[in-house]
Wavefront OBJ file of the C-alpha trace (Angstrom):
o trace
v -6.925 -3.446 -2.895
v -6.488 -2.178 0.812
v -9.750 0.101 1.659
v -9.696 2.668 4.466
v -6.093 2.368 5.555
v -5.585 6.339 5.446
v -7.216 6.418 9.058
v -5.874 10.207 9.914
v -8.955 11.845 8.673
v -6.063 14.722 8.164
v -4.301 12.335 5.692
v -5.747 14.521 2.062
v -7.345 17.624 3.120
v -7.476 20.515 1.179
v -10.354 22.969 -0.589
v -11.286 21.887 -3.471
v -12.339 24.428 -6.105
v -14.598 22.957 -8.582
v -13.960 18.943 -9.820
v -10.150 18.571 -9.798
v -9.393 17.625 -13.958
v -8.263 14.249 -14.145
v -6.452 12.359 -16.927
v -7.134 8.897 -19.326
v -4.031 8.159 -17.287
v -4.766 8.919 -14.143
v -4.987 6.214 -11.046
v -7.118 6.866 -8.340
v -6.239 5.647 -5.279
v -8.790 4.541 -2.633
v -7.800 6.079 0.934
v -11.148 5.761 2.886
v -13.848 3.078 3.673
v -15.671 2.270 0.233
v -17.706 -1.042 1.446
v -20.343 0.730 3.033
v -21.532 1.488 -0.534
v -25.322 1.892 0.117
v -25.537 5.656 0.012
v -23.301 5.542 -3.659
v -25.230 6.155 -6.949
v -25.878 3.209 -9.596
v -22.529 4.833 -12.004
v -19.839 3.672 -8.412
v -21.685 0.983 -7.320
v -21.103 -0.706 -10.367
v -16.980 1.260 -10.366
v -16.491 -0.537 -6.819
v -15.469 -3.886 -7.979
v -12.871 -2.533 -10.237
v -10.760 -0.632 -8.574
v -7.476 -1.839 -7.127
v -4.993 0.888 -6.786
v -3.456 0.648 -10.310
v -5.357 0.285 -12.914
v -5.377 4.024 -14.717
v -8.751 5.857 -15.312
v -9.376 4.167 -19.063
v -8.452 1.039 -18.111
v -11.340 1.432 -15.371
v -13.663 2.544 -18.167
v -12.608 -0.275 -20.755
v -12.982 -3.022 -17.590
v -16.595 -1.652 -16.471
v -17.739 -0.803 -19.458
v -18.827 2.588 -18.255
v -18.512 5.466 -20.293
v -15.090 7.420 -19.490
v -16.361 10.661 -18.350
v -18.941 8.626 -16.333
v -16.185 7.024 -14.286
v -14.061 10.725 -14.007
v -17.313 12.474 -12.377
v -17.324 9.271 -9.945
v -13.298 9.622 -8.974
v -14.300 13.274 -8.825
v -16.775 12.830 -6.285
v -14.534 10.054 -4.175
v -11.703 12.960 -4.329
v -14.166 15.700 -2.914
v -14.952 13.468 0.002
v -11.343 12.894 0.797
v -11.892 9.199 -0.150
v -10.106 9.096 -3.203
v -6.755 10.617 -4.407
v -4.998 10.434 -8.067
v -1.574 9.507 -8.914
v 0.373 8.645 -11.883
v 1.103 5.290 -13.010
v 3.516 3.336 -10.804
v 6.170 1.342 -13.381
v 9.670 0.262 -12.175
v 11.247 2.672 -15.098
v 9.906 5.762 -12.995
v 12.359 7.861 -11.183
v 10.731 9.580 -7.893
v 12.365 12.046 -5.544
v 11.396 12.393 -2.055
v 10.359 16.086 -0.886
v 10.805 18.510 2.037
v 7.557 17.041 3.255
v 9.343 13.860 4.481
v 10.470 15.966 7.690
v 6.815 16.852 8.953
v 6.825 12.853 9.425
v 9.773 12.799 11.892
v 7.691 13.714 14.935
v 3.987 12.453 13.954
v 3.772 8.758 15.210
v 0.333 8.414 14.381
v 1.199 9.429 10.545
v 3.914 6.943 11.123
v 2.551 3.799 12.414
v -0.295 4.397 9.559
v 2.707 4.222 7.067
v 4.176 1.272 8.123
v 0.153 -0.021 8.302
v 0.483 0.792 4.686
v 3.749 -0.828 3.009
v 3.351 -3.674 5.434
v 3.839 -6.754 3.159
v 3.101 -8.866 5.759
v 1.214 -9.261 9.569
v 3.300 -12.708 10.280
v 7.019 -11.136 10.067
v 8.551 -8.686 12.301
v 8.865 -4.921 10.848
v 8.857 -2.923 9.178
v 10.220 -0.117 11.597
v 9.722 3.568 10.748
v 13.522 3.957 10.657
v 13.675 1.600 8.017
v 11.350 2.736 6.101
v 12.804 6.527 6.452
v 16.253 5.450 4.894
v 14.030 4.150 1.931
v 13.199 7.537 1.164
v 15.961 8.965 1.672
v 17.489 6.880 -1.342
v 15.114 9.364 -3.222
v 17.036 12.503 -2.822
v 18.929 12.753 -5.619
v 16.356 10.683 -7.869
v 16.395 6.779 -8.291
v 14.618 4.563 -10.282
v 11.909 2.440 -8.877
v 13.859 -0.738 -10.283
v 17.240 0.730 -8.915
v 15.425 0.727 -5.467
v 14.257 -2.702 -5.796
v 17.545 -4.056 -6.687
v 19.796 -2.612 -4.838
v 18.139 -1.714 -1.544
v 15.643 -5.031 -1.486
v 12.574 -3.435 0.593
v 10.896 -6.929 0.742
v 13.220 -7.969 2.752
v 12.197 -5.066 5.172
v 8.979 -6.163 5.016
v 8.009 -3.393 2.753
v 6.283 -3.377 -0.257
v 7.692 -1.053 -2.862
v 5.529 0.254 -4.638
v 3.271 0.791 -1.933
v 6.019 2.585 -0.441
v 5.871 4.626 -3.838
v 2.214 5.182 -3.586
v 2.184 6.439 -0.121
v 4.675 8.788 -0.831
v 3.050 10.167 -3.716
v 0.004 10.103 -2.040
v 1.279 12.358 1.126
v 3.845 14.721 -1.234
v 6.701 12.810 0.533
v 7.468 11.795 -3.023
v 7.487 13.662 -6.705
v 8.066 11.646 -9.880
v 10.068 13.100 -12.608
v 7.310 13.072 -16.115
v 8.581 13.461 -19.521
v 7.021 15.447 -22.050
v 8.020 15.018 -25.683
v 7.692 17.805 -28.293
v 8.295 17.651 -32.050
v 10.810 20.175 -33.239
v 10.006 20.941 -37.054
v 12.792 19.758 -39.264
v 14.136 21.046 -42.790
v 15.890 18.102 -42.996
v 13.245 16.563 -44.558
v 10.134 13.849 -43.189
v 10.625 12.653 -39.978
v 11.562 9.340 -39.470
v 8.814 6.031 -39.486
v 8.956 5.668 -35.924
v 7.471 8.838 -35.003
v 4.540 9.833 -37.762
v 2.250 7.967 -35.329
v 2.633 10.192 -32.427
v 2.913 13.076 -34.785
v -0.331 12.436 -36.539
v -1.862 11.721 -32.805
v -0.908 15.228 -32.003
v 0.968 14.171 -28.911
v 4.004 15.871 -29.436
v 2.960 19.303 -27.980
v 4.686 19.249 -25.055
v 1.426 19.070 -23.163
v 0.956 14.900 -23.469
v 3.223 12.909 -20.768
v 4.575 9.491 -21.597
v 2.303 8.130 -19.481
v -0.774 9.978 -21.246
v 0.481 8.935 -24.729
v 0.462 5.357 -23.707
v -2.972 5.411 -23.090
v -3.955 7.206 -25.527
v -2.478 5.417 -28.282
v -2.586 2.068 -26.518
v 0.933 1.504 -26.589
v 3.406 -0.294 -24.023
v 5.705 2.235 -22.268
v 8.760 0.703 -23.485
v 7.792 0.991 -27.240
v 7.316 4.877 -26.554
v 10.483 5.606 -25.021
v 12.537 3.725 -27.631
v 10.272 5.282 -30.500
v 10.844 9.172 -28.928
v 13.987 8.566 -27.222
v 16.100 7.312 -30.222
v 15.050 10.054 -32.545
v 16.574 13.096 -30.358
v 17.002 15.157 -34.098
v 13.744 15.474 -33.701
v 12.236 15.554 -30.427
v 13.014 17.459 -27.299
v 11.881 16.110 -24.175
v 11.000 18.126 -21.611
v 11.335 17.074 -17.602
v 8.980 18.220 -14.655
v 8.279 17.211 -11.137
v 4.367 15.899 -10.623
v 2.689 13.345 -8.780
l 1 2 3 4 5 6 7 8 9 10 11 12 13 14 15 16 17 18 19 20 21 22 23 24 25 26 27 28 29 30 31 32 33 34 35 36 37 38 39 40 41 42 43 44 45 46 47 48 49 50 51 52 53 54 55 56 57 58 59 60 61 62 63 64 65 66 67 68 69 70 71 72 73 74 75 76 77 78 79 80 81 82 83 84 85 86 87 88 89 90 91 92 93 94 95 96 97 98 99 100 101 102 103 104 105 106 107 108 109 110 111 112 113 114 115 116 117 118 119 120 121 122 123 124 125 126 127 128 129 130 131 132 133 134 135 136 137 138 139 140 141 142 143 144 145 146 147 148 149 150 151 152 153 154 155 156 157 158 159 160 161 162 163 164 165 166 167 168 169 170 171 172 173 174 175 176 177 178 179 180 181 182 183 184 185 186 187 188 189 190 191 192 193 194 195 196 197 198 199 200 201 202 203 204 205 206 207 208 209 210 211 212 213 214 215 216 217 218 219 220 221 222 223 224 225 226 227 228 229 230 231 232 233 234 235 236 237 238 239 240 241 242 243 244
């Protein structure tokens, strides 16, 4: 992954009240200098090599073979230095809106030129320009898939990586993605159907587990849970909310 290219040393700040809580699904997202790792403890050291921008919190643990609470104290730490921040899976299904915060952009050229630094696919071809990359976002304002985007507005031939476009947004609040959060409504109508006793017996039908969180915690494929939840509306209720 890209290292340090979050330059503005303004880019994340904020007070941080105790060790933010961070999810299985989580994906931390490097936004300062890591190589100079000298100073690190043995637990990041050994994270360093693993981390590329995507791969969510378990996945980390799984690859390093570090224990899973080990590897949330060491996002923890990168987060309470400003080096680190935490987003959400990035999958083409995803539907993202873009935010208010999109206007505090229109007159800062240094936060700007570090954007386009950012989704940059390339150094060898011209662009992208921060007008083009504005009327990307604005495609968000009524919600769009990340596919949808791909397809029909073609960033890469902008020079612009999408889903580095995603993750920047997310990243600054430019951009909120819509989460799903299935609950089980109890039925008189008797069992519930095959398809969902997994997720029932996994207690992940509270309301409280994302879609995202339920595919890592039952190590299933994204796809498989949305057909599993989505086609049995008798018995599940899926609620929406805005999050990063």
């Amino acid at each position: 992954c890209r290292r340090g290219l979050f330059r503005s040393k303004q880019w994340y700040q904020r007070r941080v009240r105790g060790p933010p809580v961070i999810k299985d699904s989580d994906v931390p997202i490097v936004v300062g200098n890591l190589q100079d790792i000298s100073a690190w403890d043995l637990s990041l050291r050994e994270l360093y090599g693993f981390f590329d921008n995507q791969k969510p919190i378990k996945l980390l643990a799984d690859k390093s073979r570090m224990h899973i609470r080990q590897v949330k104290k060491c996002v923890q730490s990168l987060i309470y230095y400003n080096l680190a921040a935490v987003i959400s899976p990035i999958q083409y299904s995803n539907t993202y809106y873009v935010t208010s915060n999109i206007h505090s952009i229109m007159n800062n050229q240094a936060t700007q030129e570090e954007c386009i630094r950012y989704v940059r696919i390339s150094e060898d071809k011209p662009g992208p320009s921060w007008e083009s990359i504005f009327s990307l976002y604005e495609t968000f304002q009524t919600g769009i898939q990340l596919k949808k985007l791909f397809m029909v507005e073609a960033p890469f031939r902008r020079n612009v990586n999408e889903r580095r476009l995603v993750e920047y947004g997310l990243v600054k609040g430019i951009l909120k993605r819509l989460h799903k959060f299935p609950i089980y409504k109890n039925s008189t109508d008797g069992n519930p159907p095959e398809e969902i006793e997994e997720y029932i017996q996994a207690g992940v039908l509270d309301g409280q587990h994302s879609f995202d969180d339920i595919c890592i915690k039952l190590k299933l494929r994204l796809v498989k849970v949305q057909y599993d939840l989505e086609s049995c509306g008798r018995y599940i209720v899926v609620i929406q909310k805005l999050g990063v």
